[in-house]
C-alpha positions in Angstrom: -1.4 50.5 -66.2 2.1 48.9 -66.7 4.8 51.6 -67.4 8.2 50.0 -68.1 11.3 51.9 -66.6 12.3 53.7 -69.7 8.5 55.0 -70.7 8.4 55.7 -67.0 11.4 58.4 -67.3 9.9 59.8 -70.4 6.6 60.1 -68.8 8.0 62.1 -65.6 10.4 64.0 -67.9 6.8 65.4 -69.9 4.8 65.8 -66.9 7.9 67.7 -65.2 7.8 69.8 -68.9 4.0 70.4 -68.2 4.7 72.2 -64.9 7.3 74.2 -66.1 5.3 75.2 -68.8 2.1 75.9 -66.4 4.3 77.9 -63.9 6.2 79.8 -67.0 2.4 81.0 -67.9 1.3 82.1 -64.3 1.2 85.6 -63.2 4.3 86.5 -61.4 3.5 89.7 -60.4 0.2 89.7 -58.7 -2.3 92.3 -57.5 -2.3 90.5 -54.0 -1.3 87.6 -52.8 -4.7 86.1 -53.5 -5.5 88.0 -56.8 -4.1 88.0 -59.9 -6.0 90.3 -61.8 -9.6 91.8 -61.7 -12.0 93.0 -63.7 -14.2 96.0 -63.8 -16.8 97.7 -65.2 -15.5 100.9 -67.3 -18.2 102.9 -69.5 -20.0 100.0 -70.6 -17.3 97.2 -71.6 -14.8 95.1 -68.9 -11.2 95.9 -68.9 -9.2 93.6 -66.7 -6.9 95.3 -64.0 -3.1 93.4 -63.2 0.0 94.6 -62.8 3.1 95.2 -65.1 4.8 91.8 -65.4 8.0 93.1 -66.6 9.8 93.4 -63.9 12.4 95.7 -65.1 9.6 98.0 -65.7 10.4 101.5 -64.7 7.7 104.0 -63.9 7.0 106.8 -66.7 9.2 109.9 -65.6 6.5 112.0 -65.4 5.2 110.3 -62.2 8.7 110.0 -60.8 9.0 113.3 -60.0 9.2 113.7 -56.4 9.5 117.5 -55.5 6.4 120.5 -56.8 5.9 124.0 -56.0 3.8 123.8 -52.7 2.0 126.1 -53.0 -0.6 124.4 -54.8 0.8 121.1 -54.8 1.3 120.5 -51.1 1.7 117.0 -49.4 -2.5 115.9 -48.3 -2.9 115.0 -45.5 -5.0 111.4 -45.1 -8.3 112.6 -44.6 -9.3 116.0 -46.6 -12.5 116.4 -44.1 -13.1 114.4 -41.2 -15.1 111.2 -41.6 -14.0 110.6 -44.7 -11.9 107.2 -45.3 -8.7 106.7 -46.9 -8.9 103.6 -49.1 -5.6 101.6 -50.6 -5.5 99.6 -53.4 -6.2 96.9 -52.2 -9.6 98.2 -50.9 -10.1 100.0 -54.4 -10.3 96.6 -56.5 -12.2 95.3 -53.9 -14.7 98.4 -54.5 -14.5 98.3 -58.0 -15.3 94.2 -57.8 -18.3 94.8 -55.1 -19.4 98.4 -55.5 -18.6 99.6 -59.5 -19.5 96.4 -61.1 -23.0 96.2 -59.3 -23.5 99.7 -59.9 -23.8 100.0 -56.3 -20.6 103.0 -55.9 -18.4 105.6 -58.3 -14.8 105.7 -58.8 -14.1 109.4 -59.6 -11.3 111.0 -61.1 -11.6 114.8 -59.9 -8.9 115.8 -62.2 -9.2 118.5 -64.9 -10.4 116.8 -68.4 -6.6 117.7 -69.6 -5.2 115.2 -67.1 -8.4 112.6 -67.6 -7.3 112.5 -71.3 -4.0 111.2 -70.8 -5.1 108.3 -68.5 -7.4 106.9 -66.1 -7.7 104.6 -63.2 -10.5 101.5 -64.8 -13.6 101.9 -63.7 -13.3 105.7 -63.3 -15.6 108.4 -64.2 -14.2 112.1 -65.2 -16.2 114.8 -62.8 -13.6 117.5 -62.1 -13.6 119.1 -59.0 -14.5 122.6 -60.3 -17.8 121.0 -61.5 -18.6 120.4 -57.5 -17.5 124.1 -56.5 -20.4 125.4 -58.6 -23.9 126.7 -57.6 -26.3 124.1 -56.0 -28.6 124.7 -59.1 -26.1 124.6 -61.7 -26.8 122.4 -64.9 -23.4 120.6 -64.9 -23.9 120.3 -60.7 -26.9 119.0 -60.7 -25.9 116.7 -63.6 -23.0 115.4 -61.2 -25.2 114.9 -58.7 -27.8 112.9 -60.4 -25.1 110.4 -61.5 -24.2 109.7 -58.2 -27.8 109.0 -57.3 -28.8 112.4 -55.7 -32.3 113.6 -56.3 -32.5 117.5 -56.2 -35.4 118.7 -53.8 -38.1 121.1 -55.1 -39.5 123.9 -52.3 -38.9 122.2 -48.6 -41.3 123.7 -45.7 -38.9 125.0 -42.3 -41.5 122.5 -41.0 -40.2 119.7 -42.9 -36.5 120.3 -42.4 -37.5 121.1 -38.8 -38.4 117.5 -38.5 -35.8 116.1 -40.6 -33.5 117.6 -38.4 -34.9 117.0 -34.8 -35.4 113.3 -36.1 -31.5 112.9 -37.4 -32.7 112.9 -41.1 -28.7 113.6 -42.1 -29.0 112.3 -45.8 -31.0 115.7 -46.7 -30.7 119.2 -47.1 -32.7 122.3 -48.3 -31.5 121.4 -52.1 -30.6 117.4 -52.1 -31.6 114.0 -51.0 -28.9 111.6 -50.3 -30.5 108.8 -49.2 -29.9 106.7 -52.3 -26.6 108.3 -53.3 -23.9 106.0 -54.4 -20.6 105.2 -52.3 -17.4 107.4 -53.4 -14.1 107.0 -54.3 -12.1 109.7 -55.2 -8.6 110.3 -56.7 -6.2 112.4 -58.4 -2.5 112.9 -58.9 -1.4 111.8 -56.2 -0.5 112.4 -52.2 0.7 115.5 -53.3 -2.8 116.8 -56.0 -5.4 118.9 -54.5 -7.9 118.3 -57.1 -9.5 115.4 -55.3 -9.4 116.7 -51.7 -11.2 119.6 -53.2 -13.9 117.8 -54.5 -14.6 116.3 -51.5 -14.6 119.3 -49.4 -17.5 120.8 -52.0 -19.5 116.9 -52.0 -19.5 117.8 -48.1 -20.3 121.4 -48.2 -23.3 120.2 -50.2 -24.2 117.6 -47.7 -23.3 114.0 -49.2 -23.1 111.8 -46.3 -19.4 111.5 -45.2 -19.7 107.7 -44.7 -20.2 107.3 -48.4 -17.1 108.7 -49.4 -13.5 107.4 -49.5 -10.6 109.0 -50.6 -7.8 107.1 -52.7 -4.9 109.7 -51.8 -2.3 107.6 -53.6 -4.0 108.2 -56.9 -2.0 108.1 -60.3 1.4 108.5 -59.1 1.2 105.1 -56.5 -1.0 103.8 -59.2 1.7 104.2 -62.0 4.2 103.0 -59.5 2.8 99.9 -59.3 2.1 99.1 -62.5 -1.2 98.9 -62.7 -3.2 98.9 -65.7 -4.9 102.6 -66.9 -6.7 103.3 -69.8 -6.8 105.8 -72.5 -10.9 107.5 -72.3 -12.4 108.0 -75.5 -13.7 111.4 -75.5 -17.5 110.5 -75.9 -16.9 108.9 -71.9 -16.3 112.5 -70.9 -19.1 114.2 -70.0 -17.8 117.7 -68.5 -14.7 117.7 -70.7 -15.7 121.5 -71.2 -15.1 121.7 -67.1 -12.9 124.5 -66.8 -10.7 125.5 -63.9 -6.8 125.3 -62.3 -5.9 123.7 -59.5 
């Protein structure tokens, strides 16, 4: 094709246009350096997951806060029980990506319904942490339980858990069989919120397999931080929002 000097200028002058306009459109503010958004499965319908991309954007006050009574709200430390793994964000989308959206893992958000209403991590699902404090045959327990892809256990023989044990059959106790049970990621208010690390102090007490569950310690605070994206639950998606308790 012959392009004369002058249609040549105007022809670099609109491609030139073109790219500014491409780059003025791309995200500037990414999740990582190779993602810039992702998106997961939450109650049924997709919401994508970015950041902020206002970069004057200043975190909501009420997760600026840096100092609470300890006494309850003490700093956690990175592992509430030992074997369970700390997980950054990073690692969360890639859960929510591999594990969430092939209904393969759980996000939960341990926090009391009052906090779950005012805004969730995507992907999550509300089972407070006083729901896993209660008895091992308790309706709203063993409703948690199921979820997550437990199967309560009718009337076990000594014999059989005789054997289960002496043949390192760790995914079962005298109430529950873990074997299918989903992956775990919990969460709560943040590094310095107890409700998570007491939910998964009671998920081991009851014998979920320690290698299934993660704990995301930064939780809302780190998550607000960053400006990531939360969503307002629609009060049919709770399903213990009469879970009662203080942290």
């Amino acid at each position: 094709m012959n392009i004369g000097k002058k249609n040549r200028s105007i022809f670099f002058v609109l491609a030139g246009s073109l790219l500014v306009a491409g780059s003025a459109s791309a995200v500037n503010v990414k999740l990582t350096a190779d993602r810039d958004s992702i998106q997961v499965s939450h109650h049924g319908r997709l919401i994508e997951v970015q950041r902020n991309q206002d970069t004057e954007h200043l975190v909501d006050p009420m997760w600026a806060k840096t100092s609470r009574n300890c006494p309850p709200f003490c700093i956690e430390p990175h592992a509430p029980v030992p074997g369970v793994a700390l997980v950054t964000e990073p690692e969360l989308f890639t859960f929510m990506e591999q594990k969430v959206n092939k209904d393969q893992g759980v996000i939960i958000d341990a926090r009391l319904p009052d906090w779950h209403e005012r805004g969730t991590i995507p992907g999550s699902v509300n089972i407070p942490f006083t729901v896993f404090q209660r008895d091992y045959n308790d309706t709203k327990l063993v409703k948690a339980l199921t979820l997550l892809g437990a199967k309560p256990r009718g009337t076990v023989s000594s014999f059989t858990r005789w054997t289960e044990t002496i043949f390192g059959n760790n995914d079962k106790t005298d109430h529950w069989d873990f074997s299918e049970a989903k992956e775990l990621v919990l969460w709560c208010n943040g590094p310095w919120c107890g409700q998570s690390p007491h939910a998964i102090r009671a998920l081991a007490k009851l014998g979920y397999p320690l290698e299934k569950i993660h704990y995301y310690r930064g939780g809302m605070q780190m998550w607000q931080i960053l400006g990531l994206t939360t969503v307002i639950p629609e009060r049919k998606e709770m399903l213990f929002a009469d879970a009662g308790g203080s942290e």
